[in-house]
N, C-alpha and C positions, 0 to 999 in steps of 0.2 A: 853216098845216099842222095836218091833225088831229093826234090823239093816236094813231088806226091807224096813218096814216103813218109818222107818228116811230117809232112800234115794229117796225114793219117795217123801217124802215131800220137802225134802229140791230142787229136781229138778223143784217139781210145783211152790215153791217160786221163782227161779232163773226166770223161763217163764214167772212167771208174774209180775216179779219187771217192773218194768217203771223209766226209771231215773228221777230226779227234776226237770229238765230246759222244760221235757216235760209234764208232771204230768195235769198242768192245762191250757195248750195250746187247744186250737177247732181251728179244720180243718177251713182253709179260703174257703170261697163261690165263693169269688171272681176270674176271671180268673189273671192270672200272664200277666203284658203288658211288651213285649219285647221292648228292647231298640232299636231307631230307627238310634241312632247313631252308627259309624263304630268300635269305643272301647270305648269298655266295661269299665263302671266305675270303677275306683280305690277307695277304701275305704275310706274315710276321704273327698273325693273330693267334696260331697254333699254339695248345695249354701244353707245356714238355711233360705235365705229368697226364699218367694212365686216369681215366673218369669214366664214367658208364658212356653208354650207346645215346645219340637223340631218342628211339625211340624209349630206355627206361627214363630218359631226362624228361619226354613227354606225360608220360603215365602217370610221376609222383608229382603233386602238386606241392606246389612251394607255400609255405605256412606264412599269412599275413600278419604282422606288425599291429599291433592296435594303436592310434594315433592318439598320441601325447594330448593330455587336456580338452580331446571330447569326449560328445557323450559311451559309455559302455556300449561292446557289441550286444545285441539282443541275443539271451538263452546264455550271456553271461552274469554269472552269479554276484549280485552286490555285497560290497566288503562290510562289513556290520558293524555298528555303529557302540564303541567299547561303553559296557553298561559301567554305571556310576559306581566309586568305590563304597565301599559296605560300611556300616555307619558299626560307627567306635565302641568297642566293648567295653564297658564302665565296668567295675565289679561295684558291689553295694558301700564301700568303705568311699568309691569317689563319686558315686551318683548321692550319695548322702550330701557328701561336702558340697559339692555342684548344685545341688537344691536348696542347701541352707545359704549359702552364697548369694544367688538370684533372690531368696524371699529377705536377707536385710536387707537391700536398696528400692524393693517396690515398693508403688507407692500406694496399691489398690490393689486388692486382693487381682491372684493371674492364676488361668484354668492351668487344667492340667494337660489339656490339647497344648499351650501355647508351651508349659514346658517341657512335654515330650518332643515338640518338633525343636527346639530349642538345643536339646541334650540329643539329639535323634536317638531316643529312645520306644520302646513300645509302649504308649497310654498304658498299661495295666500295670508295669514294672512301675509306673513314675508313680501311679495312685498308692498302688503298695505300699512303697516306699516314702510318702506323705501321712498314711497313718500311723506305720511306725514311727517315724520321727515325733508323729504328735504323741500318740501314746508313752512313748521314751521323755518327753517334756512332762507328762501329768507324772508318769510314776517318778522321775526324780526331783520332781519340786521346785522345778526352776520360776521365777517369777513372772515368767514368759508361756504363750505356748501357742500351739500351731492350730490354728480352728478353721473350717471351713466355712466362707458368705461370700455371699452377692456370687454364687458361681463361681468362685476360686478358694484359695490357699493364702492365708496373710498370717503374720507374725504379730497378736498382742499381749497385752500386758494380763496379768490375772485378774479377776478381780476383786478380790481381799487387797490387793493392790494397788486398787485407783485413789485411794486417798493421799496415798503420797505422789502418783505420778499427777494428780491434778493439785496438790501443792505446788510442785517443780514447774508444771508447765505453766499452770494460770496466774501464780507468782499475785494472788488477792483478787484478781477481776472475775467476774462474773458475767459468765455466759448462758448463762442457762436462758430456755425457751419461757416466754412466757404464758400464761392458762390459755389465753385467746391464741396465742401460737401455736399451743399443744392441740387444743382442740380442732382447728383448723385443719393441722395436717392429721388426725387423727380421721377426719372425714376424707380427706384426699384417699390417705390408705385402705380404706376400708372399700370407697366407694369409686375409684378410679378406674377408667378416667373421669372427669367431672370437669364440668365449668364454671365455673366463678359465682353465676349467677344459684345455681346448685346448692354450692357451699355456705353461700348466704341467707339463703332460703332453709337452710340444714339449720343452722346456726341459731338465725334468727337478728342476724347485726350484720351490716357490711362488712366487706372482709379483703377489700382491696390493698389496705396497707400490709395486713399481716401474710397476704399472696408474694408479697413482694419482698416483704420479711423473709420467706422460707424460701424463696427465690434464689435470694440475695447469698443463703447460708448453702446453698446448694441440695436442700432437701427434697424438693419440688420440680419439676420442670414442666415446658408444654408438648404436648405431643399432637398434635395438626386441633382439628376444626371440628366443628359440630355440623353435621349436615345437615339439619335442618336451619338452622340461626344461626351456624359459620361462626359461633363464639369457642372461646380458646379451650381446650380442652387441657387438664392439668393429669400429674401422675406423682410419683414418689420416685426416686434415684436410683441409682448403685451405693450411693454416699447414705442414704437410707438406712439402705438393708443390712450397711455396713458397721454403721450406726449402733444400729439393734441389735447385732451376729446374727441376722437370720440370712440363709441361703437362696431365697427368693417369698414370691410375696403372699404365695399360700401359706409360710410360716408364721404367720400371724395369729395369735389367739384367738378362739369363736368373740364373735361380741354379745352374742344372745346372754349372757350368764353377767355383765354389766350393765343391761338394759332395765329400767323398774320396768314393776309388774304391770304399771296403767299405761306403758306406752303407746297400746293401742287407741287408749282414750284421748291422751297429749297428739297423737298423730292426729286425732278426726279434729279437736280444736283448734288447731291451728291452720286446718282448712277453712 
């Protein structure tokens, strides 16, 4: 064989070798589908499991996250605020005891607002349940009993009974008020508020020490000023009314039925 030959051949062998990796491949039919996403896959990235198409991945939106420790999405519903536990079912055997409890250590008559909120109970239950207990003292005859003043509920003594509790307590001394003392606050109650200057004029004698006297005993106290002459204006207590058993200060007896007959006369003389 020439050396044409050989070159010739060896050329048509070269044109027609076909490498390996092509050898038994056939052309695909199918068209190439372009990716719809904005980059292009990286090698290895492929999920091996089966998932929807980009375009259903497009359509469903993905549900956001509400972020931890701010405020609520808006058109989201606020979590509600747990209402306060329900106030304690007494039956009448322990609201009884619970009332007589609270009235031996006070020290002044207490409404009946301060011991329903107290028992959280309902005001009506608590009153009820304060006149039976009094009524339950009168018919059994204890030496005690339960009376309503000064706008509360207090526990005293009877009074067929005060001779012995004012043996025990006064133990010989002598407290008692005296005429110019009674009298005194007898104007205060009547005619309060009043001032000093008033009382004296009422009276008829100064009356500054015995102001001071009922002061002192907690009968009396000031309640602001006179406006016109800014002098002290006086009143009557809780300790008073307390005093008395009366429940406030319209309970006081008419005075017209202790007044003499010429009062009107004594009034123009004294002008």
């Amino acid at each position: 064989m020439g050396d044409e030959e050989h070159g010739d051949s060896l050329a048509d062998q070269a044109a027609a070798w076909i490498p390996p990796w092509a050898r038994h491949r056939e052309p695909s039919t199918q068209p190439v589908e372009v990716p719809t996403t904005e980059t292009a896959s990286q090698p290895g990235d492929e999920d091996p499991s089966p998932g929807p198409t980009a375009a259903t991945d497009a359509a469903t939106p993905t549900p956001r996250k509400p972020a931890t420790g701010g405020p609520p999405e808006r058109g989201r519903p606020r979590q509600r605020v747990p209402s306060p536990p329900p106030a304690p079912v007494l039956d009448d055997a322990e609201l009884r005891g619970a009332l007589e409890a609270i009235l031996l250590v006070v020290d002044e008559p207490v409404a009946e607002a301060t011991l329903a909120d107290v028992l959280a109970q309902p005001p009506e239950r608590v009153r009820e349940m304060l006149r039976t207990i009094s009524t339950g003292y009168t018919a059994g005859g204890h030496g005690f009993e339960l009376r309503r003043a000064a706008g509360g509920w207090r526990l005293y003594t009877r009074p067929e009974y005060a001779g012995y509790v004012e043996r025990f307590v006064l133990d010989g001394q002598t407290v008692r008020l005296t005429q110019a003392a009674l009298e005194t606050l007898a104007v205060v109650s009547y005619k309060q508020p009043v001032t000093r200057s008033r009382i004296s004029a009422i009276r008829g004698v100064n009356c500054d020490g015995v102001i001071r006297t009922l002061i002192s005993r907690g009968l009396i106290e000031e309640c602001g000023a006179e406006p016109d002459s800014g002098a002290h204006l006086y009143r009557t207590t809780t300790l008073f009314l307390e005093k008395l058993g009366l429940d406030s200060i319209t309970d006081l007896p008419p005075l017209a039925p202790f007044l003499p007959d010429d009062v009107e006369d004594l009034a123009d003389a004294s002008r």
